[in-house]
MARTI-532600 format. One line per field, with one value per residue (C-alpha): residue number from 1; residue in one letter; x, z, y. Coordinates in Angstrom, 3 decimals, padded with zeros to 6 digits. Layout:
BEGIN
n <- c(NUM | ...)
res <- c(A | ...)
c1 <- c(X | ...)
c3 <- c(Z | ...)
c2 <- c(Y | ...)
% end
This chain:
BEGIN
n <- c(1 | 2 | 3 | 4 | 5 | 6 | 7 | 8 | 9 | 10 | 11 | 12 | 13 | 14 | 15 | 16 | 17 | 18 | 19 | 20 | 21 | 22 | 23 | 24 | 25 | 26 | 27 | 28 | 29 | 30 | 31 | 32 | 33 | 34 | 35 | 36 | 37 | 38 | 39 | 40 | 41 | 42 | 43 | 44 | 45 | 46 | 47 | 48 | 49 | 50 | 51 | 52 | 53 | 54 | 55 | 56 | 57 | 58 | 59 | 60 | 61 | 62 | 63 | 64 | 65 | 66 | 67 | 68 | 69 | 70 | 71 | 72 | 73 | 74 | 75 | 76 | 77 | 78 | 79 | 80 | 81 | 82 | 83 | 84 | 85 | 86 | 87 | 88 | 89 | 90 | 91 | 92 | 93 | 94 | 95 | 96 | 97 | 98 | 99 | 100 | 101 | 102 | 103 | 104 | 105 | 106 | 107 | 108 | 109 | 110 | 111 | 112 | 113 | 114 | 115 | 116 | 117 | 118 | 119 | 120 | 121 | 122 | 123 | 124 | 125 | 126 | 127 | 128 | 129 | 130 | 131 | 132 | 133 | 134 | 135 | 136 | 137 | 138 | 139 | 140 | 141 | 142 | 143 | 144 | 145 | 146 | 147 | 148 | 149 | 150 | 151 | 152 | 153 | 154 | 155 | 156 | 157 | 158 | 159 | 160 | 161 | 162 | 163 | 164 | 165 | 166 | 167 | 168 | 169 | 170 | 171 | 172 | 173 | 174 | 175 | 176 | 177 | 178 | 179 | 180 | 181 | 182 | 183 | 184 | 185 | 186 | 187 | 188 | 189 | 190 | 191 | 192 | 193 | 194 | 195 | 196 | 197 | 198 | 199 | 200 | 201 | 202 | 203 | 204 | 205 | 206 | 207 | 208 | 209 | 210 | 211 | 212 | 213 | 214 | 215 | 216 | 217 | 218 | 219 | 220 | 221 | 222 | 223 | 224 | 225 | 226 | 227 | 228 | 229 | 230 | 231 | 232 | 233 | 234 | 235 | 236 | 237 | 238 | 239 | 240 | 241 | 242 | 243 | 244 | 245 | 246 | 247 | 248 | 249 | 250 | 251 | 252 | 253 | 254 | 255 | 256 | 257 | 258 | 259 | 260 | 261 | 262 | 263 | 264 | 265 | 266 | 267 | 268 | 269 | 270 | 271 | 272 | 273 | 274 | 275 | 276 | 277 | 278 | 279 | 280 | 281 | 282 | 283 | 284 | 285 | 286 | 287 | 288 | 289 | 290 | 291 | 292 | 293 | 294 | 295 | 296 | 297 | 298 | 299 | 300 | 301 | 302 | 303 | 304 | 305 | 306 | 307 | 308 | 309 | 310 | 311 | 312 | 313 | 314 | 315 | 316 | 317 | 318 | 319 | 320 | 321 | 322 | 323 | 324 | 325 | 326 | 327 | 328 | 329 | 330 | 331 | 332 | 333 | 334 | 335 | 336 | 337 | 338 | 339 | 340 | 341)
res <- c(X | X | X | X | X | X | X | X | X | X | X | X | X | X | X | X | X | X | X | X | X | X | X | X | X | X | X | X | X | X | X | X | X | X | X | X | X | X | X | X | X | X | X | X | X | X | X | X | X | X | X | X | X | X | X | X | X | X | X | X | X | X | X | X | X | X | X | X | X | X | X | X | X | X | X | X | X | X | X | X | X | X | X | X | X | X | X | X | X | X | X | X | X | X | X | X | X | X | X | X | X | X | X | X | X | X | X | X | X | X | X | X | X | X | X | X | X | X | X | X | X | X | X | X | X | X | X | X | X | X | X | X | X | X | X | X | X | X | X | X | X | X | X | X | X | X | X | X | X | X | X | X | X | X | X | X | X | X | X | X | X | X | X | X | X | X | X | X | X | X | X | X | X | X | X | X | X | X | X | X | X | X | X | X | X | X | X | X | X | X | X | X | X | X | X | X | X | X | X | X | X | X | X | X | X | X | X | X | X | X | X | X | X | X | X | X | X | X | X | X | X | X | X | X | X | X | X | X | X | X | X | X | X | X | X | X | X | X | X | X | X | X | X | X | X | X | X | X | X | X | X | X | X | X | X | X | X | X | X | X | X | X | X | X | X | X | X | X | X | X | X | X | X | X | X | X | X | X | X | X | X | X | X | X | X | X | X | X | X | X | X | X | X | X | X | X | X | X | X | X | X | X | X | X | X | X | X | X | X | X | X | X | X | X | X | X | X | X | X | X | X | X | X | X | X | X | X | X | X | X | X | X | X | X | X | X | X | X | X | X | X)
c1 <- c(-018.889 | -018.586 | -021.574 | -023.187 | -026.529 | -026.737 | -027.967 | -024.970 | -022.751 | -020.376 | -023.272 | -025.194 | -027.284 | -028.507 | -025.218 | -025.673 | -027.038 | -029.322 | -028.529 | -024.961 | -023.674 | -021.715 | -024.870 | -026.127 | -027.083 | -024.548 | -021.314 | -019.046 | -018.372 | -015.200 | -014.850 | -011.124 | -008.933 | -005.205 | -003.594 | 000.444 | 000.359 | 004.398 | 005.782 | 009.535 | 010.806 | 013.295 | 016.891 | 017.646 | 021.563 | 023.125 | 020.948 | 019.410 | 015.961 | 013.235 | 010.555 | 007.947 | 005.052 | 005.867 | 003.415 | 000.374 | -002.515 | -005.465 | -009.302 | -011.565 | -015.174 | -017.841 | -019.388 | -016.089 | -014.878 | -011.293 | -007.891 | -004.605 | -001.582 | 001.817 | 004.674 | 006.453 | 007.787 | 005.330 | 003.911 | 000.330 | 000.703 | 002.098 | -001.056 | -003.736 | -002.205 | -001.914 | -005.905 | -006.513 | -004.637 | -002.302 | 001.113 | 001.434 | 001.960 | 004.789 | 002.866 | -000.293 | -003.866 | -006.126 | -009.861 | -012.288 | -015.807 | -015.052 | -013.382 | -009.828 | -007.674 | -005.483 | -008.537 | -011.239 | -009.050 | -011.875 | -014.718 | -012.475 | -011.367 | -015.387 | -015.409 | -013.545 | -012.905 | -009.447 | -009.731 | -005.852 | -003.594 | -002.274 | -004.481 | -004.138 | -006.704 | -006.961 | -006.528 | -008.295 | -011.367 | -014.513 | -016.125 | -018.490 | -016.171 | -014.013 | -016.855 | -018.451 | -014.700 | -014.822 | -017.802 | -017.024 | -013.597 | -015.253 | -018.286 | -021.201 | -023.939 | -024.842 | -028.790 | -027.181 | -024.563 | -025.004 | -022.816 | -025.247 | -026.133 | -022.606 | -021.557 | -024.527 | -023.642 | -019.893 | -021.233 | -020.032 | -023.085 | -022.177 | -018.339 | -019.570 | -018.583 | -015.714 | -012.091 | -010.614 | -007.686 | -009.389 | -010.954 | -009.137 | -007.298 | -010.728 | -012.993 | -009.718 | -010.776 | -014.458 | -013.910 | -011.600 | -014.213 | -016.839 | -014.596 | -014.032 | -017.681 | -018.799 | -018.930 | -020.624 | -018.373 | -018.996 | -015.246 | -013.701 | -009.784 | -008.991 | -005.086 | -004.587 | -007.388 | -007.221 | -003.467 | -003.191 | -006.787 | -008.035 | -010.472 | -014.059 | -013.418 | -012.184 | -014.495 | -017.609 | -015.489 | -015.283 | -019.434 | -019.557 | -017.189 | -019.431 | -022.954 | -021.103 | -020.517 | -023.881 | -025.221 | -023.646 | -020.308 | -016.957 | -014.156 | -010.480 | -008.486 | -005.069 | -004.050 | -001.416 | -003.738 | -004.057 | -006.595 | -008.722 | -008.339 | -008.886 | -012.098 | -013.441 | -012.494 | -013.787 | -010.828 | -007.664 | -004.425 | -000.922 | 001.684 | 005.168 | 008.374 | 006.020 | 004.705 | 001.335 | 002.270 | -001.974 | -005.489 | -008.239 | -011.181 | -010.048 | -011.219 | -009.321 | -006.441 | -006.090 | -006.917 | -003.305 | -001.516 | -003.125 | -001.630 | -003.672 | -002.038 | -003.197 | -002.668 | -003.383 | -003.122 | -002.582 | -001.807 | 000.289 | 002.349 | 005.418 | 008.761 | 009.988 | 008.401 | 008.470 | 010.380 | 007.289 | 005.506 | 008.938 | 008.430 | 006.022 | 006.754 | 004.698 | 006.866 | 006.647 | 005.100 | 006.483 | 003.028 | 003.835 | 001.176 | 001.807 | 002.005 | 001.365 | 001.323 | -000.411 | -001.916 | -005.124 | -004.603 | -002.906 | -002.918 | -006.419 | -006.913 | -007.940 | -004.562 | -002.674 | -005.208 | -004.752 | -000.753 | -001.182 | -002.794 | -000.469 | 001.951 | 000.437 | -001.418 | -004.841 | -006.295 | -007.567 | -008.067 | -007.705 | -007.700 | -007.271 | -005.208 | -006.238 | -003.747 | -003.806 | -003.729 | 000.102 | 000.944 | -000.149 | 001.561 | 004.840 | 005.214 | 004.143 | 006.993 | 009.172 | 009.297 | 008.139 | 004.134 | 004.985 | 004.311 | 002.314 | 002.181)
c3 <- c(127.759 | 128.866 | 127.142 | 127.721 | 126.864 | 123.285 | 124.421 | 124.940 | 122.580 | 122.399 | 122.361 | 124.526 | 121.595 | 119.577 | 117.920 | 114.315 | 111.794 | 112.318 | 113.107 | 112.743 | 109.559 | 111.964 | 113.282 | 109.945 | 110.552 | 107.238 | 108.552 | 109.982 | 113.194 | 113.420 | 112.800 | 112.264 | 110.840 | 110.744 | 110.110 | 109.944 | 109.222 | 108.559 | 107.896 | 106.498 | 106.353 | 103.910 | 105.146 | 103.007 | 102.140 | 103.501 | 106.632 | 107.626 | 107.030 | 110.048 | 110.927 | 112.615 | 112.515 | 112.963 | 111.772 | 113.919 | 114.585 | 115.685 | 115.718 | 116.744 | 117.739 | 115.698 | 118.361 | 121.088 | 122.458 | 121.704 | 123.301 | 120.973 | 123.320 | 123.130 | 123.741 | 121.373 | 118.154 | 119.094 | 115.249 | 116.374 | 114.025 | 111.529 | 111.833 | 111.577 | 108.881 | 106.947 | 107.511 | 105.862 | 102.885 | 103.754 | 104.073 | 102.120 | 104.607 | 103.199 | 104.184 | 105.522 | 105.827 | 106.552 | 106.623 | 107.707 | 108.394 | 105.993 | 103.402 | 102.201 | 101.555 | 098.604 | 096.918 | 097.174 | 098.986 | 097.948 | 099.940 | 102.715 | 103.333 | 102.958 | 106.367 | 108.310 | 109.756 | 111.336 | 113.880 | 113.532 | 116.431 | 114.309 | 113.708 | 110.292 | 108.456 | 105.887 | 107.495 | 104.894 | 104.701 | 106.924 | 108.765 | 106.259 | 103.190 | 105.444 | 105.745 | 101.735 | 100.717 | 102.788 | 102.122 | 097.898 | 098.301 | 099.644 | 096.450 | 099.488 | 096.805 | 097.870 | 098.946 | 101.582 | 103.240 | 106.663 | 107.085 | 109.137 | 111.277 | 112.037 | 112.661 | 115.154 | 116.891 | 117.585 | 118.627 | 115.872 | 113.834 | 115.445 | 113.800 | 110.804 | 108.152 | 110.177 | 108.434 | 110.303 | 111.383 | 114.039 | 115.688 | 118.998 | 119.532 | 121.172 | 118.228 | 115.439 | 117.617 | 117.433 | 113.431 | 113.317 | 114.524 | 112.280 | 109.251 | 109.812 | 110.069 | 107.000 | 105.054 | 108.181 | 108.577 | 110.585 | 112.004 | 114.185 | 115.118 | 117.634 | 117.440 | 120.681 | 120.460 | 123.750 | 123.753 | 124.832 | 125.412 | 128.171 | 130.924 | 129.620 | 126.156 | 126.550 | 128.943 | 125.839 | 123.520 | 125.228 | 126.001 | 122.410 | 121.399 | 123.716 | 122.734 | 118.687 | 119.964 | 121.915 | 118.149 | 117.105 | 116.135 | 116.446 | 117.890 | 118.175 | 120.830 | 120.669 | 124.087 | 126.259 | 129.156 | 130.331 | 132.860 | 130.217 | 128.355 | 131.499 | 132.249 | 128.372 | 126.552 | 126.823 | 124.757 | 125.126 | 122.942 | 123.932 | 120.852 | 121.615 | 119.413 | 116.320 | 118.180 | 119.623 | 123.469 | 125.272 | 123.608 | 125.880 | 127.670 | 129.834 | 133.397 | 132.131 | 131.101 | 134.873 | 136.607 | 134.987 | 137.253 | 140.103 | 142.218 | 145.160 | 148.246 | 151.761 | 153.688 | 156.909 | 159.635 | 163.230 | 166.688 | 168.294 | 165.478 | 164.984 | 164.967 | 163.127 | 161.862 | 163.898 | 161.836 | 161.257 | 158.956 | 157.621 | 156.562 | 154.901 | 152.755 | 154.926 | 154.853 | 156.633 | 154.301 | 155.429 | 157.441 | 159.472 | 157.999 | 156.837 | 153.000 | 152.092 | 148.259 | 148.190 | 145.057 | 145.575 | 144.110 | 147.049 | 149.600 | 151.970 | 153.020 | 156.353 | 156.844 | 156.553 | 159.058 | 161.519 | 161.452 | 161.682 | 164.879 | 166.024 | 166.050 | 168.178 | 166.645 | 166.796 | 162.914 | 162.975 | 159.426 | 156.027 | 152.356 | 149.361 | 146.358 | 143.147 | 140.186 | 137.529 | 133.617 | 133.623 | 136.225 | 133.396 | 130.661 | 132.301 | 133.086 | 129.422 | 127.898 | 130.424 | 129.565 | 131.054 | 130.152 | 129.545 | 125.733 | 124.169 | 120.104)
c2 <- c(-132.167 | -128.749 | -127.108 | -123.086 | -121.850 | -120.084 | -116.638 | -115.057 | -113.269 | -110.465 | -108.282 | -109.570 | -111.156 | -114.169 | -115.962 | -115.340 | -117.482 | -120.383 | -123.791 | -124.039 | -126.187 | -128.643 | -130.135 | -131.710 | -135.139 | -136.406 | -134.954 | -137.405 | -138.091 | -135.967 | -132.657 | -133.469 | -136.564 | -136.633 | -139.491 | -139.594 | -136.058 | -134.529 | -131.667 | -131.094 | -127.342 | -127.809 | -125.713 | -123.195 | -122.556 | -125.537 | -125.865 | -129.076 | -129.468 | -129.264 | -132.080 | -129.639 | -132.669 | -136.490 | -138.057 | -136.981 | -138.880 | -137.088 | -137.049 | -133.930 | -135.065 | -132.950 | -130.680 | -130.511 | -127.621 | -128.968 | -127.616 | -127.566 | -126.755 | -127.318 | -125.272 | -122.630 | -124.249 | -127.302 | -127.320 | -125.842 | -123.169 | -125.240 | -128.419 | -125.524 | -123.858 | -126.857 | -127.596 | -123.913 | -124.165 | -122.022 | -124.959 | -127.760 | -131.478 | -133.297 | -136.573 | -137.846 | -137.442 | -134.748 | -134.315 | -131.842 | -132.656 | -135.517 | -133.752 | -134.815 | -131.434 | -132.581 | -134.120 | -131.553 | -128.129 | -125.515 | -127.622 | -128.363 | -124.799 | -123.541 | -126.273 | -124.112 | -120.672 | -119.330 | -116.567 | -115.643 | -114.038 | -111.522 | -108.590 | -109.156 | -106.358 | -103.952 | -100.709 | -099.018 | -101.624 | -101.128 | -103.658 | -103.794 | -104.420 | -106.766 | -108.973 | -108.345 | -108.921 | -111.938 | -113.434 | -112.455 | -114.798 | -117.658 | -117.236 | -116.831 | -115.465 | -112.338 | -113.013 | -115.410 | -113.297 | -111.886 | -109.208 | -106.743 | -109.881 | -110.747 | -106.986 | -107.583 | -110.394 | -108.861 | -105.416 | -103.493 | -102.387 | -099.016 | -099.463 | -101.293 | -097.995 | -096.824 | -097.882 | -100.545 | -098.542 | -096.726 | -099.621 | -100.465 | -103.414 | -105.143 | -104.485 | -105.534 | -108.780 | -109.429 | -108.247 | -110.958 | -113.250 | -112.305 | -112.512 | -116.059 | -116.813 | -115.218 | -118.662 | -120.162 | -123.024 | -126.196 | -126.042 | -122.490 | -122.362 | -120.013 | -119.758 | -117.318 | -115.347 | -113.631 | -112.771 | -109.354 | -108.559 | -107.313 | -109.273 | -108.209 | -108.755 | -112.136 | -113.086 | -111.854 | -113.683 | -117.146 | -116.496 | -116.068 | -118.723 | -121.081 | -119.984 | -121.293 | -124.821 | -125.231 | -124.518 | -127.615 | -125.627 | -127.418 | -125.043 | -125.464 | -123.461 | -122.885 | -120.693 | -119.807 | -119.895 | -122.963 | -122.188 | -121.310 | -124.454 | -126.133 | -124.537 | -124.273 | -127.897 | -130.597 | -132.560 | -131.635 | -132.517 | -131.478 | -131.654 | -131.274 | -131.027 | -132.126 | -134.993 | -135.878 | -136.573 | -136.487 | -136.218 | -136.813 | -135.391 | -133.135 | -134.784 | -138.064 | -135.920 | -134.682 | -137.881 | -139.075 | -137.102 | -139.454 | -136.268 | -134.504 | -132.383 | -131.714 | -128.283 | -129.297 | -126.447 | -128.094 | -127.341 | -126.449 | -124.452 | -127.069 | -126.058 | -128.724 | -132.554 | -135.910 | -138.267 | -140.156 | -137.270 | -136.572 | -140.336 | -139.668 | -136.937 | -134.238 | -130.678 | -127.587 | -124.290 | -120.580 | -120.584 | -123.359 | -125.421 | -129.203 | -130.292 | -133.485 | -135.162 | -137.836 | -140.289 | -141.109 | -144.242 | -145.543 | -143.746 | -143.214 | -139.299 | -140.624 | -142.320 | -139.170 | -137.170 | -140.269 | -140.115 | -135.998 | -136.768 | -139.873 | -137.238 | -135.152 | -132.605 | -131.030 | -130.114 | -127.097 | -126.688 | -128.686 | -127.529 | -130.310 | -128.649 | -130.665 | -130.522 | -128.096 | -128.330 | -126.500 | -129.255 | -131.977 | -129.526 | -129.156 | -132.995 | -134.174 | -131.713 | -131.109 | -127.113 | -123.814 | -122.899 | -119.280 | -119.996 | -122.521 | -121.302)
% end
């Protein structure tokens, strides 16, 4: 698992709180449980209904750092706003850190946090209130709330009595954070947290966001940036048209493409291929270099340098390109990546 020290934060300080609820040794296993999880949108005035989940089955390990992507209309939005309360499944199981939703909804929803996409805040709330307001809604007795220590750990104690409406687009984001921490759940969803933002404050937000789960904190991230999925999660699901279509750790995910390709820069420059490389797949770039896909699987890199050089040519130079997460993405749903909500 992809795991980060716990000294950084937005800040540049401690996370907040202590050890993180998530890592008590009585929780279950998973963070998450769906089992055959639907959801029917019933048309309104004559129009047929929509299936936006069909019947997902899905497990979150307690303590990942677990990718959610799928493209636009996937049913992301739709599966984590079921496990908030906030849409009723049609069918199915769900359980968070153990706890069933339909039988015990109050104790499941103090489980988990949401850090929404949509700046969604009162304008004419502080900081401060947001998180007292917060903290009040969820019943967090007021000896144990840590408002000033969460302000803290986003780098607003400087913002914390300034009305939310005049806090830039950045700090709208780090209160967002904070708000859904307030309860100190085990469980943090990240639905497109750094859409929009600029480099620095997503790059203090996924430090943050990391420093969480080496607490024992399990986090959820839906993105749009698959790189950053890539590089961040150590599971990875990809749900597409309400369906589940990958879930795996993220190495295993990209060994399935069984995909590699040589840029192999030779001498003389060709002007065009022997038939022999042409044979073999091996193309010309605008550089004049040779491209060559290749599976590993079955084919030996040496055998491709030795038929390079059967041909006639000197190597001068050799890169290996390994696949990418949109390559995986794009195969698995057969769409553009430009949107993944």
């Amino acid at each position: 698992m992809r795991r980060s020290a716990p000294s950084a934060t937005v800040d540049g300080r401690q996370p907040a709180g202590g050890q993180a609820a998530g890592t008590a040794p009585d929780l279950p296993a998973n963070a998450i449980e769906l089992k055959g999880l639907r959801k029917i949108y019933r048309g309104a005035h004559g129009q047929p209904a929509m299936e936006a989940l069909r019947g997902i089955d899905l497990l979150v390990p307690r303590g990942s750092f677990f990718g959610l992507l799928g493209p636009n209309g996937a049913g992301k939005s739709t599966l984590i706003n079921i496990l908030a309360g906030l849409v009723v499944k049609s069918a199915g199981r769900a359980l968070v850190c153990g706890v069933d939703i339909d039988r015990n909804p109050r104790r499941a929803r103090r489980a988990i946090g949401v850090v929404p996409q949509e700046l969604n805040l009162d304008a004419f709330f502080t900081p401060r209130e947001t998180l007292e307001f917060q903290a009040g809604l969820y019943g967090v007795p007021r000896r144990e709330r840590r408002t000033s220590e969460l302000l803290a750990a986003v780098g607003l104690s400087d913002k914390a009595d300034a009305y939310a409406r005049s806090l830039s687009g950045g700090m709208r984001r780090r209160l967002l954070v904070a708000k859904a921490l307030v309860h100190d759940p085990p469980v943090v969803v990240l639905d497109e947290p750094t859409a929009g933002v600029d480099v620095e404050l997503r790059r203090s937000l996924w430090e943050y966001m990391k420093g969480l789960n080496a607490r024992g904190r399990t986090i959820v991230l839906t993105t749009h940036y698959l790189e950053e999925a890539e590089r961040l999660c150590d599971r990875i699901a990809i749900i597409d048209r309400g369906t589940l279509v990958a879930c795996d750790e993220t190495s295993r995910l990209m060994r399935r493409l069984d995909e590699k390709e040589l840029i192999v820069t030779v001498t003389p420059s060709p002007a065009d291929l022997p038939e022999m490389l042409q044979a073999r797949g091996v193309r010309l770039d605008e550089r004049g270099r040779l491209r060559i896909r290749y599976r590993p699987s079955r084919t030996r890199v040496i055998d491709l340098l030795d038929a390079v050089r059967d041909a006639g040519f000197a190597i001068t130079d050799l890169v290996t390109r390994e696949p990418d997460l949109e390559e995986l993405f794009l195969r698995l749903t057969g769409r553009g990546a430009e949107g993944t909500r």
